[in-house]
C-alpha positions in Angstrom: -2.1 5.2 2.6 -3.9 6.0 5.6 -5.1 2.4 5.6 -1.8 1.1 5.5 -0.4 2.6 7.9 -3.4 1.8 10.6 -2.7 -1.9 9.0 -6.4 -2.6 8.4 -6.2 -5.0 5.9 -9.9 -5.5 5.0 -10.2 -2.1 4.2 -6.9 -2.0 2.4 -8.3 -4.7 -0.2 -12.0 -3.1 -0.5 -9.9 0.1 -1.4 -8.0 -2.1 -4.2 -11.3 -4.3 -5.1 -12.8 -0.5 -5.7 -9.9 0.5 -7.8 -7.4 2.4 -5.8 -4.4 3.9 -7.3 -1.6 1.8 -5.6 0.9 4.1 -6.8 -0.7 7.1 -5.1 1.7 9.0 -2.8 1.8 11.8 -0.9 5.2 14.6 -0.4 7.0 11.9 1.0 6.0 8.4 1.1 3.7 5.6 -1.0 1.7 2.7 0.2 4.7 0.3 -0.4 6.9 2.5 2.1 4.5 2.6 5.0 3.5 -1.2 4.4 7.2 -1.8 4.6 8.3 0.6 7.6 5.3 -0.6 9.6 6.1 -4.8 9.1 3.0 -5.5 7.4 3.9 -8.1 5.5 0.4 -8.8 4.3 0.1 -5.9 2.8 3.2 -5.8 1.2 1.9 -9.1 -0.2 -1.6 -7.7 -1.0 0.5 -4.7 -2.8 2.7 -6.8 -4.6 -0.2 -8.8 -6.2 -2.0 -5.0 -6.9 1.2 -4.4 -9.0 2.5 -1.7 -7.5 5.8 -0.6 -9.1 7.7 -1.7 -6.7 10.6 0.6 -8.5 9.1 4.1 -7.4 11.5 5.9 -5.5 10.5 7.6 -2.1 
C-alpha cells in the first residue's frame, strides 16, 4: 500500500512479481482505494490485471 500511494510503479510490480497479497488492507483502506484516490491509473491497471477483487468494500 505504501507503494501505492508514493505511486512508484516499479516497485509496485516487483512487489506483485514477488507475490504480494493485493487484497491486503489496513483499518481503513486497500491498494485499489489509494491507487484510485491518488489518479494512478497505472496502477489501477497493474491491479486490475493482479486480480484484485475489485468488490472489497472500504
Amino acid at each position: 500500500m505504501k507503494a501505492t500511494k508514493a505511486g512508484i510503479s516499479t516497485v509496485f510490480q516487483s512487489l506483485i512479481y514477488m507475490g504480494a497479497d493485493v487484497n491486503a488492507k489496513n483499518n481503513d483502506n486497500n491498494a485499489l482505494w489509494l491507487a484510485c484516490f491518488g489518479n494512478r491509473y497505472n496502477l489501477i491497471s497493474l491491479l486490475l490485471a493482479a486480480h484484485i477483487d475489485i468488490n472489497e468494500q472500504t
